[in-house]
N, C-alpha and C positions, 0 to 999 in steps of 0.2 A: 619872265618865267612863262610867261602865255605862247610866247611865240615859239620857245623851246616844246612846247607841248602841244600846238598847234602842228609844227612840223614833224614832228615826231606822228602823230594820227596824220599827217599828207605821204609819210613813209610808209607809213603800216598799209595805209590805202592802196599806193601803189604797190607793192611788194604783193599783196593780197590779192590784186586785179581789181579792187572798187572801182578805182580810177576807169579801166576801160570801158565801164557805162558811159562815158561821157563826151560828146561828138567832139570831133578831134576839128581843131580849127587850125588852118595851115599860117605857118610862120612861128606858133607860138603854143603847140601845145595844148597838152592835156594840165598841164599846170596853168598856164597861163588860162586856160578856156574855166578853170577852176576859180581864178584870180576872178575874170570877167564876173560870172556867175554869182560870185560874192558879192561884188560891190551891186550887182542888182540888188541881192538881196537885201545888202544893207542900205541902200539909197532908196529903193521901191517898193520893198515889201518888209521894212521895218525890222531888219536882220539885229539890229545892235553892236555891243560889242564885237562880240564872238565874230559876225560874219565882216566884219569890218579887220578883225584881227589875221582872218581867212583870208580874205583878199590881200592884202598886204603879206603874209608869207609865201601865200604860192606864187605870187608876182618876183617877190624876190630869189624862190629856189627857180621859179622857170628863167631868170637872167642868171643866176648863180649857172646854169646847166647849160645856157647858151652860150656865156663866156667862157667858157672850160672846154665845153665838147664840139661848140658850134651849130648844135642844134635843140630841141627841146621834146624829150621824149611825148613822144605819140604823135609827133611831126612828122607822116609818115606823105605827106604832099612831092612828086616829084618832078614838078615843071617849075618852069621861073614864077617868080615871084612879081 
């Protein structure tokens, strides 16, 4: 139930523009740079749950969105990789 409600506020995020405060890191997104961000918080600055739960959704929609489309929005990077 958490992670259905977890992504559901990573949609509303995006859809809203939250997301786009957040520096885009190439290959992997404003999802995945959300993914990163979390497991700091949960591993370094005592996040718990909740950001342990955050890390582990957005990691899985930004692979969900790079299997399907090939890329990971806000992957706006356009050299080799």
């Amino acid at each position: 139930m958490t992670a259905a409600l977890v992504s559901a506020g990573i949609g509303y995020a995006e859809k809203s523009g939250m997301l786009n405060v957040l520096p885009t890191v190439p290959a992997i997104g404003r999802k995945g740079t959300l993914a990163l961000a979390a497991f700091a918080w949960q591993r370094f600055a005592g996040g718990g749950k909740l950001a342990r739960d955050i890390a582990i959704v957005s990691a899985a929609l930004a692979g969900y969105e790079l299997g399907k489309t090939g890329t990971v929005s806000g992957d706006d990077y356009e050299g080799d990789y």
